[in-house]
N, C-alpha and C positions, 0 to 999 in steps of 0.2 A: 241469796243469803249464804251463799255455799262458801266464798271466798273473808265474806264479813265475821263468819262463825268463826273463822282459824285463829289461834293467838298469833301476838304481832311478829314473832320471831319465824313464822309461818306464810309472813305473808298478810294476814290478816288483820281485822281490825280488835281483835280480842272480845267480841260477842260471844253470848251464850245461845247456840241451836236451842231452841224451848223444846221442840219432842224428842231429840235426846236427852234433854237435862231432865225431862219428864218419866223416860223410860227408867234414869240411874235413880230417880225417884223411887221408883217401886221396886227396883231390881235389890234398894234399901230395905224395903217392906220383905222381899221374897227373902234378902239372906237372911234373916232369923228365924225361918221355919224349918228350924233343925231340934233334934231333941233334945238339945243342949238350951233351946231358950223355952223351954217350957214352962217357965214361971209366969208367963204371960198367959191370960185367959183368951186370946182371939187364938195366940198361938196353938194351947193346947184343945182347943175347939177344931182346927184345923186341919192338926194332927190326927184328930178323935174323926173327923166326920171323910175330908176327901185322903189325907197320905196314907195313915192307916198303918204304922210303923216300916210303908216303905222308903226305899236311902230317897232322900226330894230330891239330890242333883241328876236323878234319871227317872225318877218318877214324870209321868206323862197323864194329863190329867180326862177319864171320860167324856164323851162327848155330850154325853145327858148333866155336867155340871154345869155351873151359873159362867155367864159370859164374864161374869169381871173374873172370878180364879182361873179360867182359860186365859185370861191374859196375863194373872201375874203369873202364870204358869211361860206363857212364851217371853217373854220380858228375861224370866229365872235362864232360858235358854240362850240368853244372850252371851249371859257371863259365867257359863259352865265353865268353860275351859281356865276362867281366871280361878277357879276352887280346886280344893286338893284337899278331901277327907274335911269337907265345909269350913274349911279356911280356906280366907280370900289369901294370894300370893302371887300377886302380880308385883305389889310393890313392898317398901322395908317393913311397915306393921302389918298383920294380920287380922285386921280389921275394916272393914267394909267401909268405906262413906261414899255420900253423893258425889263426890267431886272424882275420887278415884275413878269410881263406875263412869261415871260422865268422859274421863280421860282415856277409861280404855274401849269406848263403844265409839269412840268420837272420829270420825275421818281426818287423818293425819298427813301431812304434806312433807317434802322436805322444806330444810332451814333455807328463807334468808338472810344471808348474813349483814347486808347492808341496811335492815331495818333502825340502825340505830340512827342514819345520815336520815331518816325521814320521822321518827318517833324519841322526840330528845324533849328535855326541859327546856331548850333555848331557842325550839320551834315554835309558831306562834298556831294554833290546833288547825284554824284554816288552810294553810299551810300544806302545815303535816297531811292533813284530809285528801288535797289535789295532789302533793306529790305522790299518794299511796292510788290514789288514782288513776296517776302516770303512772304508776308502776304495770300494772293491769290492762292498758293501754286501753284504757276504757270510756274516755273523755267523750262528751259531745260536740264534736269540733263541725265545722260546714261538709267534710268532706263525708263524713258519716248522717249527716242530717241529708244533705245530699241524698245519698246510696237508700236513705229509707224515704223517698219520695217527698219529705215535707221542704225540700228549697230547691229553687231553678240551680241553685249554681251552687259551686265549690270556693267559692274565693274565697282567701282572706281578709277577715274584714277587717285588720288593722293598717295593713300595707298594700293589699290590693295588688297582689304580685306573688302571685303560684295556691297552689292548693292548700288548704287550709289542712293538714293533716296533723298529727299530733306532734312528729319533730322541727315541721315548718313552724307550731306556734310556740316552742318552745325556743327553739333555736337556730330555725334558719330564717326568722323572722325580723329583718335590720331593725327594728322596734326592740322586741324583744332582744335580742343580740346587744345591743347598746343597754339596755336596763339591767342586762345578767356581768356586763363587765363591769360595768360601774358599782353594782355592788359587791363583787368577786374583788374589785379595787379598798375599795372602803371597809372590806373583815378584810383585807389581808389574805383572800383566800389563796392555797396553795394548790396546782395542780396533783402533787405528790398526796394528797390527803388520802384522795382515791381513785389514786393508781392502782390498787390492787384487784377491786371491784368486779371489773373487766375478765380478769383469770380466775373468780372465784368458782367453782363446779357447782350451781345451782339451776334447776329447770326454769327461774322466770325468767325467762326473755326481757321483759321491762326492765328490769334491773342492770342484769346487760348491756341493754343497750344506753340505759340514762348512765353510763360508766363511760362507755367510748364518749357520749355526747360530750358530757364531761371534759374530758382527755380532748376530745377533739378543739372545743372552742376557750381554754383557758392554757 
């Protein structure tokens, strides 16, 4: 789920990690227990029984407390560093919500920039889905079925002529090869669209290379 968690400009498919989104959940719960929200009766119970007028962003909770305030106590520890005199200021308002918390506890990737040639209005989701796939180079192709023991052989099963690997079925496959100019024929498509692809400074490799692929056979 690691890759699927990321938004799309990331790589990902714009899912929500549940146990991080679960952590900004409570890390919600922990920012209020400052003596500024004391109008709250759990709050000022809280205050009265475990903090005790100490500062909460270093408060450290006994080991003889209840297992669940030892945990919003480690949760609260997560996002110290995003407080400054119990305002949050990581980002422009100074106010705490889920999604913030969620953004800044979240495992962050660099950008790809060619997510838009695979995540558009004019793609049809299927699509979209296998090429973000390719991207990943993560397909089930024979030669990978192959390598984990479940087939005798590696062929291609559409041409029967070389290894079924991932650039063989996309594009060194005369099948496939014929099906991608003819519609490359039919939009009109320009090599020049993404020429630039290829030179962009990003860590996917997939991306990279569906760029030269690109470049190469149009």
């Amino acid at each position: 789920m690691g890759k699927a968690c990321k938004p799309w400009d990331e790589g990902g498919l714009g899912l929500k990690n549940d146990i991080q989104w679960n952590k900004a959940a409570v890390g919600k719960l922990s920012s209020g227990l400052h003596p500024d929200s004391s109008d709250h009766m759990w709050v000022r119970w809280v205050n009265h029984t475990y903090i005790k007028g100490k500062d909460w962003l270093t408060y450290e909770p006994p080991t003889s407390t209840s297992w669940y305030w030892r945990r919003i106590c480690r949760v609260k520890n997560l996002f110290k560093e995003a407080y400054s005199q119990n305002m949050w200021t990581t980002q422009h308002n100074k106010e705490y919500t889920i999604a913030k918390g969620y953004y800044f506890i979240r495992d962050k990737g660099p950008k790809v920039y060619c997510n838009n040639l695979v995540w558009n209005k004019w793609s049809i989701p299927k699509h979209s889905f296998i090429s973000w796939v390719y991207q990943h180079r993560n397909m089930n192709t024979m030669e990978k079925v192959h390598n984990l023991n479940i087939s005798e052989e590696d062929t291609c099963r559409i041409c029967r002529n070389g290894t079924e690997i991932i650039d063989h079925l996309f594009f060194d496959c005369p099948y496939s090869r014929r099906v991608m100019h003819g519609e490359c024929r039919g939009l009109a498509w320009s090599p020049s669209a993404i020429s630039g692809c290829a030179e962009l400074e990003t860590e996917d490799k997939g991306i990279q290379a569906e760029a030269r692929d690109y470049q190469r056979y149009h």
